[in-house]
C-alpha positions as CSV (number, residue, x, y, z in Angstrom):
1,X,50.8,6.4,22.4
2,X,47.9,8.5,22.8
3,X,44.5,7.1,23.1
4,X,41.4,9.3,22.7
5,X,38.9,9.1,25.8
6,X,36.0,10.3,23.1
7,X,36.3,7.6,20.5
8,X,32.8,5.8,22.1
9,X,30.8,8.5,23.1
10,X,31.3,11.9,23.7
11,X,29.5,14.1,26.0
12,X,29.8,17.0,26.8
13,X,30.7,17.8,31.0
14,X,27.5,19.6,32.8
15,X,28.6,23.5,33.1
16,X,29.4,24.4,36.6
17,X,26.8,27.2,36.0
18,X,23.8,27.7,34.1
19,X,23.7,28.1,30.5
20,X,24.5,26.1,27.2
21,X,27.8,24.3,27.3
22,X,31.2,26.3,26.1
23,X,31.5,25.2,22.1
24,X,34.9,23.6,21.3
25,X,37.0,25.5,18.6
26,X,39.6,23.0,18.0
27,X,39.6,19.1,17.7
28,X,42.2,19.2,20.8
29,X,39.6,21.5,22.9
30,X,36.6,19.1,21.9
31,X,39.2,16.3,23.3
32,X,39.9,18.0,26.5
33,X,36.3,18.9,27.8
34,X,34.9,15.4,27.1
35,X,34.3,12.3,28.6
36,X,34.6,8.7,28.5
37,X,30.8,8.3,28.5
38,X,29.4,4.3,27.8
39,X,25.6,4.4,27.3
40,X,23.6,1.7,28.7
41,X,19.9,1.0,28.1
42,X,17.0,0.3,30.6
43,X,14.9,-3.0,30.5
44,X,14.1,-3.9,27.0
45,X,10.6,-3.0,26.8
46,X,11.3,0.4,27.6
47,X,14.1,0.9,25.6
48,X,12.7,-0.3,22.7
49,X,10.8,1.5,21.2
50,X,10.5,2.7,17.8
51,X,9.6,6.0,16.1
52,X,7.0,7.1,13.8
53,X,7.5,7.9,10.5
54,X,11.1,9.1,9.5
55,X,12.4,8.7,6.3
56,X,10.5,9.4,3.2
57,X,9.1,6.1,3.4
58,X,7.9,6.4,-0.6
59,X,11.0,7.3,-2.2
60,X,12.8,4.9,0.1
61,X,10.8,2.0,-1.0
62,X,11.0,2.8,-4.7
63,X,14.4,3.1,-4.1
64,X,14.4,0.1,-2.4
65,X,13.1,-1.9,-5.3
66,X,15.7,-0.2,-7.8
67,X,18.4,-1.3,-5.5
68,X,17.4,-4.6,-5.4
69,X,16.5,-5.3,-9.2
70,X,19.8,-3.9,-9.8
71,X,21.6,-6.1,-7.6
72,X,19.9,-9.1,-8.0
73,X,21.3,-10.4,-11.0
74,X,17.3,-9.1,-12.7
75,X,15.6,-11.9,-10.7
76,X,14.0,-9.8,-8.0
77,X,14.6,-12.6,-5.8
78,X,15.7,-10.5,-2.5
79,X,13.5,-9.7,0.1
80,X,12.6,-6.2,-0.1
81,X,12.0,-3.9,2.5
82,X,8.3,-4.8,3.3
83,X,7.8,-3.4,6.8
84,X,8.5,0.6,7.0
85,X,9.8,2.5,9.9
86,X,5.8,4.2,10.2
87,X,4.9,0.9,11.8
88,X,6.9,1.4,14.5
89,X,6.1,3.5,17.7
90,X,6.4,4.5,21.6
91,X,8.6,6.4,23.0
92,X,12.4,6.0,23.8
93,X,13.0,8.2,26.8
94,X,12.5,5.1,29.7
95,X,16.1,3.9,28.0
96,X,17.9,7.1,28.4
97,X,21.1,8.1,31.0
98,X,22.4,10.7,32.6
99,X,25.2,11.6,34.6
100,X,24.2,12.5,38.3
101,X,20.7,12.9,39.9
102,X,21.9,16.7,39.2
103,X,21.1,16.6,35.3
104,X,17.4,15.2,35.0
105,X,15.2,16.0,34.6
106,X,15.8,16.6,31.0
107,X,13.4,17.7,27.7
108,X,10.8,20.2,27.9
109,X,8.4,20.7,30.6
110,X,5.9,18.7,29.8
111,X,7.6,15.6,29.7
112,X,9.9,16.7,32.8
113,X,8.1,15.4,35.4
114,X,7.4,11.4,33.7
115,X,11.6,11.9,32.9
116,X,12.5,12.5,36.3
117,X,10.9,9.6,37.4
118,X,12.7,7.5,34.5
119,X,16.0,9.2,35.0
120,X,16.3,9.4,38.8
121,X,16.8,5.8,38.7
122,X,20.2,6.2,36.9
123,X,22.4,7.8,38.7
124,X,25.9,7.6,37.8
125,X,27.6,6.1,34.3
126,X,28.3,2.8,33.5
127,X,31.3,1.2,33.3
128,X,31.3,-0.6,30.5
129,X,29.2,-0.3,27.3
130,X,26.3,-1.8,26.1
131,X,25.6,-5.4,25.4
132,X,23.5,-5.9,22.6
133,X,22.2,-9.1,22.4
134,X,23.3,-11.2,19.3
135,X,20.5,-13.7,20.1
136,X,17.3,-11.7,19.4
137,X,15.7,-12.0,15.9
138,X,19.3,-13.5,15.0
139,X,17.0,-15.6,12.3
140,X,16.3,-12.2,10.4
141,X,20.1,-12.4,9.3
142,X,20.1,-15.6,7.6
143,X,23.0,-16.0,10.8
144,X,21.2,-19.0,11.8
145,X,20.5,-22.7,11.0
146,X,16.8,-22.1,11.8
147,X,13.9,-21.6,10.6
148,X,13.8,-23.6,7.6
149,X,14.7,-21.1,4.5
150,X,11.7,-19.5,2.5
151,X,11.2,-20.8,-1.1
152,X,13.2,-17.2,-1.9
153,X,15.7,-17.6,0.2
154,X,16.5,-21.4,-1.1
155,X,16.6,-20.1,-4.7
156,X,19.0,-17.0,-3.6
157,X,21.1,-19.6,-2.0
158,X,21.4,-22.0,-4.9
159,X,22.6,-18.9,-6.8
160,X,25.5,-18.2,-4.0
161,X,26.7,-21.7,-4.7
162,X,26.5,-22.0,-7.8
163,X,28.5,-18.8,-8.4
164,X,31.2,-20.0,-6.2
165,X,31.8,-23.0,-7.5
166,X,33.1,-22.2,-10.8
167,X,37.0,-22.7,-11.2
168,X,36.9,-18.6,-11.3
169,X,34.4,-16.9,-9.5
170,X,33.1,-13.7,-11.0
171,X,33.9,-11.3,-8.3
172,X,31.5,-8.4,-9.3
173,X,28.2,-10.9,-9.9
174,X,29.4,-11.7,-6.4
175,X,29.4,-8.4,-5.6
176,X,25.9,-7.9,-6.8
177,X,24.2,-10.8,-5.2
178,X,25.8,-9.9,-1.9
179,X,24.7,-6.5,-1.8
180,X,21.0,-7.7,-0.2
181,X,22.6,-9.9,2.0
182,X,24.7,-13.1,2.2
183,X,23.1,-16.3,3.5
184,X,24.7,-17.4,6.5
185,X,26.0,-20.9,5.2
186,X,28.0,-19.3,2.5
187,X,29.1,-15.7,3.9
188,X,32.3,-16.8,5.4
189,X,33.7,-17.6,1.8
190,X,32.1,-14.6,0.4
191,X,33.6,-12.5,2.9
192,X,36.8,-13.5,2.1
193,X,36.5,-13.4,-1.7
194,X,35.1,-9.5,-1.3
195,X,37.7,-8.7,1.1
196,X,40.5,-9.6,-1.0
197,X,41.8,-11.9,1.0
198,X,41.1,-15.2,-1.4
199,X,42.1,-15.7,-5.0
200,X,38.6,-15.5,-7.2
201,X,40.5,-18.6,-8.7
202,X,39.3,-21.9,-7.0
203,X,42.3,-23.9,-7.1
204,X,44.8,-21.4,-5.5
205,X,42.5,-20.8,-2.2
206,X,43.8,-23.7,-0.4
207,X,46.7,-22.7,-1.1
208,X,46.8,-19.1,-0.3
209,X,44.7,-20.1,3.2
210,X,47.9,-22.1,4.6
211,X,50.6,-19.6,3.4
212,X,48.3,-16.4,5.1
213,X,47.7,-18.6,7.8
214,X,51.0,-19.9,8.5
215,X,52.4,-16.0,8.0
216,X,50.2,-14.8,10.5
217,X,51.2,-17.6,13.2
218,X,54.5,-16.6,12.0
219,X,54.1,-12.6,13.4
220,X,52.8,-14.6,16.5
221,X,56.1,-16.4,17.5
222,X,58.3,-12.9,16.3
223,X,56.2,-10.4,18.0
224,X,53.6,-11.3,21.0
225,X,56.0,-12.2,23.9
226,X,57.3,-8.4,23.1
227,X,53.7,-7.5,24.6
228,X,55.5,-6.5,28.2
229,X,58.4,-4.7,27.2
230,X,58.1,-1.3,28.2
231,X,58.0,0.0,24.8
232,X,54.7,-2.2,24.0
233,X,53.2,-2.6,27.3
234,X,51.0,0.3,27.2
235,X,49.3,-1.0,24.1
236,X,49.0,-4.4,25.4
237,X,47.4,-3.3,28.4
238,X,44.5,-0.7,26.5
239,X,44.0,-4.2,24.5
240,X,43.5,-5.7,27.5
241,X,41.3,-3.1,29.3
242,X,39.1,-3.0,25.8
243,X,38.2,-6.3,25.5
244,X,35.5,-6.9,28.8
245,X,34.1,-3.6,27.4
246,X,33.2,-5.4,24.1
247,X,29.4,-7.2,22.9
248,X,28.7,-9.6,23.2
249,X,29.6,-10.2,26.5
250,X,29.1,-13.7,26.7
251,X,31.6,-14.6,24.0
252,X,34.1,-11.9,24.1
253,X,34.6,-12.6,28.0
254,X,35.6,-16.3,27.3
255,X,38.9,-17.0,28.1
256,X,39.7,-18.8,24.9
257,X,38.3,-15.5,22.8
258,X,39.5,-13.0,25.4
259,X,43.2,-14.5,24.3
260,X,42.7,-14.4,20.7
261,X,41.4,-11.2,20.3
262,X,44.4,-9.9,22.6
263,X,46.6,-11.7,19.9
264,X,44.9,-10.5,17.0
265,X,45.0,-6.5,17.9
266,X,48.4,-6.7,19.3
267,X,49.9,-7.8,16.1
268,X,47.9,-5.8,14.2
269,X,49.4,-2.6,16.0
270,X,53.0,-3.9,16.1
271,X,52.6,-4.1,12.6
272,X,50.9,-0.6,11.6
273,X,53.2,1.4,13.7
274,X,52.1,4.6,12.0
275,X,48.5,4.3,14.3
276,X,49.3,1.7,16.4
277,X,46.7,0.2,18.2
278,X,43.8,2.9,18.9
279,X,40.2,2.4,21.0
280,X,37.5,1.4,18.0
281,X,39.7,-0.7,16.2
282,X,38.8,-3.8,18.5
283,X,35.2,-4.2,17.6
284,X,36.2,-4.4,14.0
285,X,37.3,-8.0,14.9
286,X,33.8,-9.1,16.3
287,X,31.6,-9.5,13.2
288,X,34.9,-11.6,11.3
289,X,35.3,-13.7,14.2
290,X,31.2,-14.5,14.8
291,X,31.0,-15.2,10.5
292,X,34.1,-17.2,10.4
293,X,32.9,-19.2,13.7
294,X,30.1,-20.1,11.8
295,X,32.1,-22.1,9.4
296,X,31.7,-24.7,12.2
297,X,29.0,-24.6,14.1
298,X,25.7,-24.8,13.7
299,X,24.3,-23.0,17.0
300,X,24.1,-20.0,18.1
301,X,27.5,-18.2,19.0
302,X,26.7,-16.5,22.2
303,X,25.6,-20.5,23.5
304,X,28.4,-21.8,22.3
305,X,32.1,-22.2,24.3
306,X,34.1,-21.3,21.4
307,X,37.0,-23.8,23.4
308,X,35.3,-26.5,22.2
309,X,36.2,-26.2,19.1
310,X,39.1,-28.2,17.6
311,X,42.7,-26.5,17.9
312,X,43.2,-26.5,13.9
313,X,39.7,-24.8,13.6
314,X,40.2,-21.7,16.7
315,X,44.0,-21.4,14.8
316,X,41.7,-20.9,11.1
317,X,39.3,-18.5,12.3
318,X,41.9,-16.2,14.4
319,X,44.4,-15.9,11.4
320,X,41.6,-15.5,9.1
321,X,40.0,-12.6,11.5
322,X,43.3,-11.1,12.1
323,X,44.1,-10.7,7.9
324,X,40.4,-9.6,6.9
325,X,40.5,-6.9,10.0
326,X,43.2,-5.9,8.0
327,X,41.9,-5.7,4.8
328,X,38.9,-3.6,6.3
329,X,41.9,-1.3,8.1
330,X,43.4,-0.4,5.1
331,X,41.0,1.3,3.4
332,X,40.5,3.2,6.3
333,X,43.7,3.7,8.1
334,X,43.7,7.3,8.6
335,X,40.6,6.8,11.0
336,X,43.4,6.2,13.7
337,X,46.6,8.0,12.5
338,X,47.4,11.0,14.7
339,X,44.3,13.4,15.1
340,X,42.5,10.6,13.1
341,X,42.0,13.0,10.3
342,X,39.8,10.9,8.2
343,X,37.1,10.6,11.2
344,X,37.4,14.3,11.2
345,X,37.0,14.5,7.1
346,X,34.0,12.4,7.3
347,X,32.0,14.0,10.3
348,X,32.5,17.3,8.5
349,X,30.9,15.8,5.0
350,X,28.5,14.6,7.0
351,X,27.1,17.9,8.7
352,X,27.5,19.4,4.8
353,X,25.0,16.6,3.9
354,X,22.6,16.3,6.6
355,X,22.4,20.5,5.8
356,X,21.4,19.8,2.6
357,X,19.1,16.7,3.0
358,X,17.5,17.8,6.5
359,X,17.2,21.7,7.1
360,X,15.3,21.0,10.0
361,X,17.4,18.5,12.0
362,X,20.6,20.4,10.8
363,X,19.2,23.8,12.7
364,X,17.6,22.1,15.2
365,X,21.0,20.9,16.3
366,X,22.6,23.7,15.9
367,X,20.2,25.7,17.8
368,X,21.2,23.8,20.9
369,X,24.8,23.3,19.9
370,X,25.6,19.8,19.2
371,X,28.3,18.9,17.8
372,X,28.4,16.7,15.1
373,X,31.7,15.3,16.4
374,X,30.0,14.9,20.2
375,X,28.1,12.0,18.4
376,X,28.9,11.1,14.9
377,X,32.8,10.4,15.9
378,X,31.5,6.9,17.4
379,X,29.5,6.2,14.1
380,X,32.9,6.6,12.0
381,X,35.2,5.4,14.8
382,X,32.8,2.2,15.3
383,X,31.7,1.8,11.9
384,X,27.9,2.3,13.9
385,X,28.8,-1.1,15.7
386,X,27.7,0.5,18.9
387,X,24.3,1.5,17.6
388,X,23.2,-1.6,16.2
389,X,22.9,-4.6,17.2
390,X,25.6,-7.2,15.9
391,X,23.4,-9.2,13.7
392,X,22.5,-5.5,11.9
393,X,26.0,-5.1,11.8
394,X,27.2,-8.7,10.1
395,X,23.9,-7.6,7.5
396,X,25.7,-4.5,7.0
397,X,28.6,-5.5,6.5
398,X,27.5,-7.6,3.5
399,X,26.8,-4.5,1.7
400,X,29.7,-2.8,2.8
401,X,32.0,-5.7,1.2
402,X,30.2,-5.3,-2.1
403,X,29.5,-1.9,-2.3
404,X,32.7,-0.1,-3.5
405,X,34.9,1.4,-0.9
406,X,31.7,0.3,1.1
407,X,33.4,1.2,4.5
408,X,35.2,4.5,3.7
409,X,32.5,5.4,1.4
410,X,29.6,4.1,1.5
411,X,29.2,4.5,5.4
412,X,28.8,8.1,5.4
413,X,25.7,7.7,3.6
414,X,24.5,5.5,5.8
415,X,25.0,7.5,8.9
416,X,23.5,10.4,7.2
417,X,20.5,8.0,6.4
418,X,20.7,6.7,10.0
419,X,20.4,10.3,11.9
420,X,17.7,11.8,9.9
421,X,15.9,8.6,10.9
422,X,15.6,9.9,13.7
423,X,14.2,12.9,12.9
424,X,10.9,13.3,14.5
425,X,12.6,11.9,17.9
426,X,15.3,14.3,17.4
427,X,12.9,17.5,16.8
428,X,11.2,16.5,19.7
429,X,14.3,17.2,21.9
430,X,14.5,20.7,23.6
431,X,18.2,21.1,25.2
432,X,21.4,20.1,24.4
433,X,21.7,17.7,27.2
434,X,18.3,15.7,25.8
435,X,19.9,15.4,22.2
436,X,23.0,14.3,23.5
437,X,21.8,11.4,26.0
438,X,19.2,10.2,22.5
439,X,22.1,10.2,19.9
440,X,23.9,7.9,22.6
441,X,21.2,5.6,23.1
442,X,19.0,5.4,20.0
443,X,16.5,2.4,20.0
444,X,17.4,-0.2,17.4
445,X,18.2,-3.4,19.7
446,X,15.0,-5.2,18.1
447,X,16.2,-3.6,14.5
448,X,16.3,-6.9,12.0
449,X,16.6,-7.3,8.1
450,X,13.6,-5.2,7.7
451,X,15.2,-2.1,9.1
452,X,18.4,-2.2,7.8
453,X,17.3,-3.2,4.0
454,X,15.2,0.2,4.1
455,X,18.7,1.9,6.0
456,X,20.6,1.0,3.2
457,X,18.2,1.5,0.5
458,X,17.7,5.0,1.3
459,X,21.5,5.5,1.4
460,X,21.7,4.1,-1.9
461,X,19.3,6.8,-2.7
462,X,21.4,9.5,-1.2
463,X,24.8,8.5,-2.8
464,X,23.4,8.3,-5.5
465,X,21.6,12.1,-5.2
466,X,24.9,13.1,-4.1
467,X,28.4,10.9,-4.5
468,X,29.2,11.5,-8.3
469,X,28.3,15.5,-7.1
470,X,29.7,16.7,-4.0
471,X,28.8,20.3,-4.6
472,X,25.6,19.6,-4.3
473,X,26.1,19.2,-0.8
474,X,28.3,21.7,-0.1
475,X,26.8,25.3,0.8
């Protein structure tokens, strides 16, 4: 089984003489003159560190608003995007990496000489991939049990409940009330009423929980001690390598999680031969197994030794990861079939939009030659998980399950959204190298609710411009 060494990051190797890398003409070429590249960030100060204004800040908020009266069952109770991308500022390049000594400085001559100095102190790649905290601002997400809930966010939370706990729970007022987020006490049964996984009808949810459950211990006992015959082992042990690389660190490297994620993704692979298991699919599992541990504990997760934790309650959460994951996969399965032509699809429809919504970050790219691919194949292969911190990602996520086809959809307008974003920082690149090492490590570890609601509003605002008319993308 093939696995693609480009399916985090994807730079392109130095030239071994001066001049502009050699361009890929095939998805096989692009393969073969890349590397396994992990980013890694400098100390947070430096890294973080926002850019001025972006996005059209006034259509995005008005948007904003629309979205939210539309979504909030006409009570305008969610929290709208108050603080605007214009309020942040400094400069990103302290958190950037390069390859050797050899490749800095990098940018334009002015700034080479500050670079240097930044850059010199990195001097070979990581290992392993960023760890993105899941601690900082975690109370933006509503993933915590503190602080005490806003007036707002008490009301929105009495209208969760109450929705649930009819005897049939309307699945597209769910739908609506989720799309500005799900409080955290009630987002592991939302989840699992948006993913299809639960019955909207009450009294068949127990029901269905121990049958899924049971089936899934079931593939257990018939499939994992296959993981070492020689026609599985090599997927066993990728599983096995990609784990440590996963954030955040300090729960994925627990023993107790370390075996149930191995569990979960080598059943899942057995059981879809036609990908099989493929690098990417593994941090799918995170944000599941984070909301669904939150069905029992109050803390934090990354303080929390996920082994203490009753047997009955570590068997619920991994069956109930393992059959969402799925859910999730399904809709986007031909991410990680051969050639993984939907990635390829959707990084394509994503230069035709960025073309059409950005002139000037679509020429500026191509006037150095990057390659969508080179950095957009992580957003689609990762689903953005390695840009953005995991509590942005569980917030995501909430819109994702109640937007329609919100993760094979949906998502392309968010990474469109997400890159031109980054406009002004992006502009402000002068080689292909520079571009490359920014679209790798892009600020956003101290992005909270603020950031993404405006993300996703301005999304909205581009599907709609552009989903119901595709030509209007297309040149």
């Amino acid at each position: 089984m093939w696995i693609f060494d480009i399916l985090y990051s994807c730079l392109m190797l130095p030239p071994a003489t001066p001049g502009k890398p050699k361009k890929a003409t095939t998805f096989q070429e692009f393969e073969s003159i890349t590397s396994d590249a992990w980013d890694v960030g400098d100390d947070d100060d430096e890294l973080l560190a926002m850019a001025a204004q972006n996005l059209n800040i006034d259509v995005v908020m008005e948007t904003a608003n629309k979205v939210n009266n539309q979504m909030q069952v006409g009570e305008g109770d969610v929290t709208s995007p108050e603080v605007s991308f214009a309020s942040q500022s400094s400069p990103y390049t302290d958190g950037r990496l390069v390859k050797s000594q050899s490749e800095a400085p990098i940018g334009s001559p002015k700034d080479a000489a500050g670079e240097h100095a930044a850059l010199h102190r990195q001097r070979s790649l990581p290992h392993r991939p960023p760890l993105i905290p899941l601690v900082a601002r975690m109370a933006d997400q509503n993933t915590s049990g503190t602080p005490a809930m806003t007036e707002r966010e008490a009301s929105r939370l009495d209208k969760f409940k109450q929705l649930l706990a009819g005897p049939n729970t309307d699945l597209e007022e769910l739908r609506k009330l989720s799309w500005s987020g799900i409080p955290r006490q009630v987002r592991p049964i939302t989840w699992k009423l948006l993913s299809g996984y639960l019955p909207a009808n009450a009294e068949r949810r127990e029901s269905v929980l121990q049958r899924k459950r049971q089936e899934y211990f079931g593939f257990i006992q018939q499939y994992y001690d296959s993981r070492n015959d020689e026609h599985h082992q090599d997927t066993y042990r990728q599983i096995h390598i990609d784990i440590p690389r996963m954030s955040p660190e300090s729960l994925v490297l627990q023993p107790k999680v370390t075996e149930i994620f191995e569990r979960i993704l080598f059943i899942w692979a057995i059981r879809h031969p036609a990908s099989g298991y493929v690098q990417g699919i593994n941090d799918l599992v995170t944000p599941f197994f984070v909301v669904y541990v939150f069905e029992y504990i109050e803390e934090e997760v990354e303080n929390f030794d996920v082994s203490s934790l009753q047997e009955e309650a570590l068997r619920n959460i991994e069956a109930d990861s393992f059959w969402c994951m799925s859910k999730l996969l399904d809709g986007i399965q031909d991410n990680y079939t051969f050639a993984q032509p939907g990635i390829q699809r959707k990084v394509k429809a994503l230069e035709e939009l960025v073309s059409r919504i950005d002139e000037s970050v679509h020429r500026h790219m191509q006037q150095y030659e990057v390659e969508y691919l080179q950095f957009a194949f992580r957003w689609m292969n990762n689903l953005l998980m390695r840009e953005l911190p995991l509590r942005c990602t569980i917030r995501l996520w909430d819109t994702y399950q109640a937007e329609p086809e919100g993760f094979s959809h949906f998502h392309l307008y968010v990474c469109a959204a997400f890159l031109v974003r980054w406009r002004k920082e992006i502009l402000e690149e002068r080689d292909f190298q520079g571009l490359m090492i920014l679209l790798q490590n892009l600020p956003t570890m101290h992005w909270g609710n603020e950031e993404v609601s405006v993300l996703l509003a301005e999304a909205y605002r581009l599907k709609f411009a552009f989903a119901d008319a595709p030509n209007h993308y297309k040149r």
